[in-house]
BAFI-3210 file (N, C-alpha, C; in Angstrom, 3 decimals, decimal comma, padded with zeros to 6 digits):
// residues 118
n [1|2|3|4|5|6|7|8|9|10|11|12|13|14|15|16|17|18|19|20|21|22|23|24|25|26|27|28|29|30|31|32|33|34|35|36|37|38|39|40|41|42|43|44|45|46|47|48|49|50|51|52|53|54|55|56|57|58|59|60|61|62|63|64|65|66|67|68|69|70|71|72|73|74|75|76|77|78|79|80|81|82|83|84|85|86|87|88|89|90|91|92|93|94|95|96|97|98|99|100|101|102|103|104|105|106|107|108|109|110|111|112|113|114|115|116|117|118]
n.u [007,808|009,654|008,374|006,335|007,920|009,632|007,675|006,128|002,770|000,808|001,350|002,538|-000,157|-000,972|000,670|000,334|-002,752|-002,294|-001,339|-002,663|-004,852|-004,741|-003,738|-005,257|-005,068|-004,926|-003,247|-004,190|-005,139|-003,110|-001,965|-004,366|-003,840|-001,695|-002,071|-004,250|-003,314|-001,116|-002,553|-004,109|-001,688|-001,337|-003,893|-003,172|-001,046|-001,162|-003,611|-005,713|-007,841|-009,291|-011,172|-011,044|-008,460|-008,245|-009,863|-009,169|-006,483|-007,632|-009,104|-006,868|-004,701|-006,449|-006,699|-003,863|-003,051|-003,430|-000,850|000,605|003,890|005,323|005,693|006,748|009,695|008,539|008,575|005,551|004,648|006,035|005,411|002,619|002,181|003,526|001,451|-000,540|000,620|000,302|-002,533|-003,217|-001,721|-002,711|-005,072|-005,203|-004,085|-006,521|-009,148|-008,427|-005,890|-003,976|-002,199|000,017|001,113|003,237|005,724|007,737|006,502|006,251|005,764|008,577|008,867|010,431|012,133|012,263|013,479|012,174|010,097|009,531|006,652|006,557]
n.v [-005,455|-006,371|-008,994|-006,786|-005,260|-007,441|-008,097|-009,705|-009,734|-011,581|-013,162|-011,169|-009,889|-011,788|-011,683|-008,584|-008,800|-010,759|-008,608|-006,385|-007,946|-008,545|-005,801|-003,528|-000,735|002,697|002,273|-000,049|001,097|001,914|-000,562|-001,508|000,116|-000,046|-002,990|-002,831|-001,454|-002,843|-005,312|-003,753|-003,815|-006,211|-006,932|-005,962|-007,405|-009,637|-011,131|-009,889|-007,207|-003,952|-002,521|-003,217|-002,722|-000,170|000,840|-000,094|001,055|003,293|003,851|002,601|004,578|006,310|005,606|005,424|008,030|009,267|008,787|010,675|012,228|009,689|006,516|003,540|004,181|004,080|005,611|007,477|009,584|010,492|007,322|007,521|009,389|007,831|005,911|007,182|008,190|005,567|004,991|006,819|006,289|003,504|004,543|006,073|003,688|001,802|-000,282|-002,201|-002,404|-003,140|-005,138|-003,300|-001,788|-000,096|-001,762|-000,592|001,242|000,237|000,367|000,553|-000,174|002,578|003,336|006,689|010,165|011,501|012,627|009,904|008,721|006,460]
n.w [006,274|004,301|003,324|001,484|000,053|-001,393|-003,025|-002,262|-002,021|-001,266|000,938|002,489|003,103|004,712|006,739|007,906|007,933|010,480|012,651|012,574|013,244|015,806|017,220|019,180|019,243|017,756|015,828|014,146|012,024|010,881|009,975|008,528|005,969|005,301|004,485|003,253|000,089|-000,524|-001,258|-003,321|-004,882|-005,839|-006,759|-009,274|-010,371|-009,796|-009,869|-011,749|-011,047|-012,183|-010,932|-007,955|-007,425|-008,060|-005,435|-003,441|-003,262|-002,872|-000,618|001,280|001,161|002,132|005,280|005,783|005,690|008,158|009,480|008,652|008,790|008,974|010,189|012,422|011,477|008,426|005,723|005,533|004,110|001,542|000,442|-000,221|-002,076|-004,379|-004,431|-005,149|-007,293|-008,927|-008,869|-010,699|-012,871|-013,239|-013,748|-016,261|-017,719|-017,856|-017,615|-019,507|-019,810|-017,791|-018,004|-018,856|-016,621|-015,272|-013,516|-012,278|-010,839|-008,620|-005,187|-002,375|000,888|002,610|005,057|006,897|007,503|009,060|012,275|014,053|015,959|017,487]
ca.u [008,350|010,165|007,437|006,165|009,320|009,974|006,189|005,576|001,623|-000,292|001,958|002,485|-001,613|-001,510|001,042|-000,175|-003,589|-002,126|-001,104|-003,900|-006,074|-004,220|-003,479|-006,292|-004,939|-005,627|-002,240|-005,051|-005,509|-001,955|-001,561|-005,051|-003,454|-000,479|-002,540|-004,941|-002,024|-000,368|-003,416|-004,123|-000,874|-001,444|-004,245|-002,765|-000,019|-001,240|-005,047|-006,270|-008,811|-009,045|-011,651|-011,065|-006,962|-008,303|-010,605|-008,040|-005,746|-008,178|-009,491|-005,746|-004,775|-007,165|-006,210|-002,152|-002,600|-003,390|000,188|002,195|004,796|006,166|004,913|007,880|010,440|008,469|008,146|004,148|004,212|006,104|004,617|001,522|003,069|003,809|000,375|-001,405|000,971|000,339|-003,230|-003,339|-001,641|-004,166|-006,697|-004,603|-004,442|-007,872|-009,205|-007,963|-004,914|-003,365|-001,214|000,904|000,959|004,685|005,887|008,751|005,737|005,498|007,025|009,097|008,807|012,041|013,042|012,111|013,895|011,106|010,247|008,389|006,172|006,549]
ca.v [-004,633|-007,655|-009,351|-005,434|-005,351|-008,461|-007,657|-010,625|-009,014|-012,286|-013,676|-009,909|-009,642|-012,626|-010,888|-007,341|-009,237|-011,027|-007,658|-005,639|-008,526|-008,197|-004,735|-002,736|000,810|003,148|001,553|-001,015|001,721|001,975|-001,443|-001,709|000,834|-000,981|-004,221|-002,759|-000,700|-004,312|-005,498|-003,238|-004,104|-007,543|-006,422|-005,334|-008,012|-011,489|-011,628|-008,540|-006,671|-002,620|-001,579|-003,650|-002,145|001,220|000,819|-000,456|002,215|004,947|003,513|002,311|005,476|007,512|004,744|006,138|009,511|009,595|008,554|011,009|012,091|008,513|005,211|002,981|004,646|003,864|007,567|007,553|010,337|009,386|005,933|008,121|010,325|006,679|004,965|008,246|007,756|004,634|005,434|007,524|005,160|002,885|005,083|005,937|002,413|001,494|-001,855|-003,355|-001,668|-003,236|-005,550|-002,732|-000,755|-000,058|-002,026|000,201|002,218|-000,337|000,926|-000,394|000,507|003,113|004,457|008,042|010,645|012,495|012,379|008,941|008,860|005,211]
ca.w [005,212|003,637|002,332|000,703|-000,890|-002,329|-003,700|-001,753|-001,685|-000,651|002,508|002,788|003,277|006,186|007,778|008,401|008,883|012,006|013,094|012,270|014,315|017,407|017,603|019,470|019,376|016,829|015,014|013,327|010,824|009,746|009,126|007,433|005,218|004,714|003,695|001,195|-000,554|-001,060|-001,619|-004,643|-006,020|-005,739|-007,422|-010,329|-011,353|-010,252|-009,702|-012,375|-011,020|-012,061|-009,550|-006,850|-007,463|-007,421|-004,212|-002,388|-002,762|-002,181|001,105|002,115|000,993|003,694|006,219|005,960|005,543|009,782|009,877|008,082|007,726|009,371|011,423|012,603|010,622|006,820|004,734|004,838|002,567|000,118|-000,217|-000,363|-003,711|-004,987|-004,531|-005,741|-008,941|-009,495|-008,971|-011,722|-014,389|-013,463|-014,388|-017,613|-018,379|-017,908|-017,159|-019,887|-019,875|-016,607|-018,142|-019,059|-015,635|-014,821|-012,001|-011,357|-009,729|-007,058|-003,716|-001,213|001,782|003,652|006,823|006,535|008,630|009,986|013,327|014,493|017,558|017,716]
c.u [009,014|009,773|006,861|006,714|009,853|008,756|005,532|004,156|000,619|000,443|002,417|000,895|-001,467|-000,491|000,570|-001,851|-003,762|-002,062|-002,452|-004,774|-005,811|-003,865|-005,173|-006,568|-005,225|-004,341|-003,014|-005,125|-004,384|-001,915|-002,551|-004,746|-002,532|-000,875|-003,315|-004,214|-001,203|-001,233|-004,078|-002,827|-001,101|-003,054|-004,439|-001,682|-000,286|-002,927|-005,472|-007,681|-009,202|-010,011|-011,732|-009,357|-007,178|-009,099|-009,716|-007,120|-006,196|-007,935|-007,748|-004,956|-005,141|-006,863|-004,606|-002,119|-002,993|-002,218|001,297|002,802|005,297|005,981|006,522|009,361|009,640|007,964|006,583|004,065|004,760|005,782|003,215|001,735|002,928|001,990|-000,670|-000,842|000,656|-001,123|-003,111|-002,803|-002,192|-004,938|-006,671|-004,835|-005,682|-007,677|-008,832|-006,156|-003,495|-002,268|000,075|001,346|002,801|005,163|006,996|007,823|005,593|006,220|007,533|009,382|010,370|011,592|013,346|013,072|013,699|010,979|008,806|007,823|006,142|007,857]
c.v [-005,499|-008,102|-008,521|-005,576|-005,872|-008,986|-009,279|-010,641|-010,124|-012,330|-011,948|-009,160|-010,707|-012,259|-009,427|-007,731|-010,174|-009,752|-006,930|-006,323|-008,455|-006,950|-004,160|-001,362|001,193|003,087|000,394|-000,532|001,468|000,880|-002,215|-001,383|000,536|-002,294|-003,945|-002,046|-002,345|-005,052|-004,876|-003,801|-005,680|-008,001|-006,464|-006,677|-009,225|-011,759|-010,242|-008,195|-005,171|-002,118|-002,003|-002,711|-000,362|001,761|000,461|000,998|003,753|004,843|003,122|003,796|006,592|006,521|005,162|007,227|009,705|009,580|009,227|011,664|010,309|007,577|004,254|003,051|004,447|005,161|006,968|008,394|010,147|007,926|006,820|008,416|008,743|005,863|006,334|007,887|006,701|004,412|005,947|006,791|004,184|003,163|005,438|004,969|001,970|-000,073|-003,044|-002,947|-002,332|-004,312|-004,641|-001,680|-001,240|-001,102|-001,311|001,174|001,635|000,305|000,338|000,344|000,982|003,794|005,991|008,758|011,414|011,796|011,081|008,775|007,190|004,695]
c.w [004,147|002,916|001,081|-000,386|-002,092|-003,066|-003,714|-001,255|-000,960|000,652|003,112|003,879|005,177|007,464|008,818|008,721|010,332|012,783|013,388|013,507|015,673|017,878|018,104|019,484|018,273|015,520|013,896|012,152|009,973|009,320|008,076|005,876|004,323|003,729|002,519|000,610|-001,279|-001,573|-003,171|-005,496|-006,550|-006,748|-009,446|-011,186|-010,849|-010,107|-010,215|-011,742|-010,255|-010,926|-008,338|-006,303|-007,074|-005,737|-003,516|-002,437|-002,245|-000,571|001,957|002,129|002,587|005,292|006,674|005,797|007,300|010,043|009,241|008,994|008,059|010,109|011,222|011,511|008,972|006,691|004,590|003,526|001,643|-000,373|-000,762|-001,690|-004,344|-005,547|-005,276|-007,749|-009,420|-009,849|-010,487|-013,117|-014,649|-014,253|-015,802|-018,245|-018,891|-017,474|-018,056|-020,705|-019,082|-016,505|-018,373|-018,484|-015,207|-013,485|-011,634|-010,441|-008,659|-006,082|-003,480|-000,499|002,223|004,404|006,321|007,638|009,385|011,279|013,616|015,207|018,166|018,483]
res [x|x|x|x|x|x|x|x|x|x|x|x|x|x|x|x|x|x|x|x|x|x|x|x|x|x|x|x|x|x|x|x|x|x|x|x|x|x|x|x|x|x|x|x|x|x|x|x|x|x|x|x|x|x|x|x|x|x|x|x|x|x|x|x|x|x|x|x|x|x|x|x|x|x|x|x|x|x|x|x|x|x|x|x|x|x|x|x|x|x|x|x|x|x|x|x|x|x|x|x|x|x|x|x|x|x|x|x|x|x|x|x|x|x|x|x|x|x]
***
């Protein structure tokens, strides 16, 4: 969550892909979900590229919506609301637009207070 945060999106990526590779349960998804979501942003403000930014968040997108409302305390759904918005000013922007995509839209991940099964 740390790395997320501090929109640390690459060492962010080799983290949740250690995870991701060692997990076998059906937890692989969430943190696929988690990586291309960071992955789109990452995306977006140091390596430009609009449809690789929007493919990522679809597919990470349908990858975290198995986990709402909440996976180890982080609000799925509202990150969800977030990456949908940001989605969408993307698509506002356009591709040559994406220098001027808000970053206050980025997330950071919180401790929701729905119920977690984790």
């Amino acid at each position: 969550m740390e790395e997320f945060n501090q929109r640390c999106f690459f060492e962010c990526h080799e983290t949740l892909e250690d995870l991701w590779n060692a997990e076998r349960s059906e937890l692989r998804r969430f943190y696929q979900g988690l990586l291309q979501v960071g992955v789109g942003y990452y995306k977006i403000i140091t390596r430009p590229n609009y449809r690789g930014a929007l493919s990522l968040f679809e597919s990470g997108a349908g990858y975290l919506r198995r986990f709402e409302p909440s996976q180890f305390g982080i609000d799925v759904t509202g990150l969800l609301e977030i990456v949908e918005a940001s989605r969408r000013e993307l698509e506002r922007l356009g591709e040559h637009g994406m220098d001027q995509f808000d970053r206050q839209l980025i997330p950071t991940l919180k401790a929701g207070d729905t119920h977690d099964p984790a």
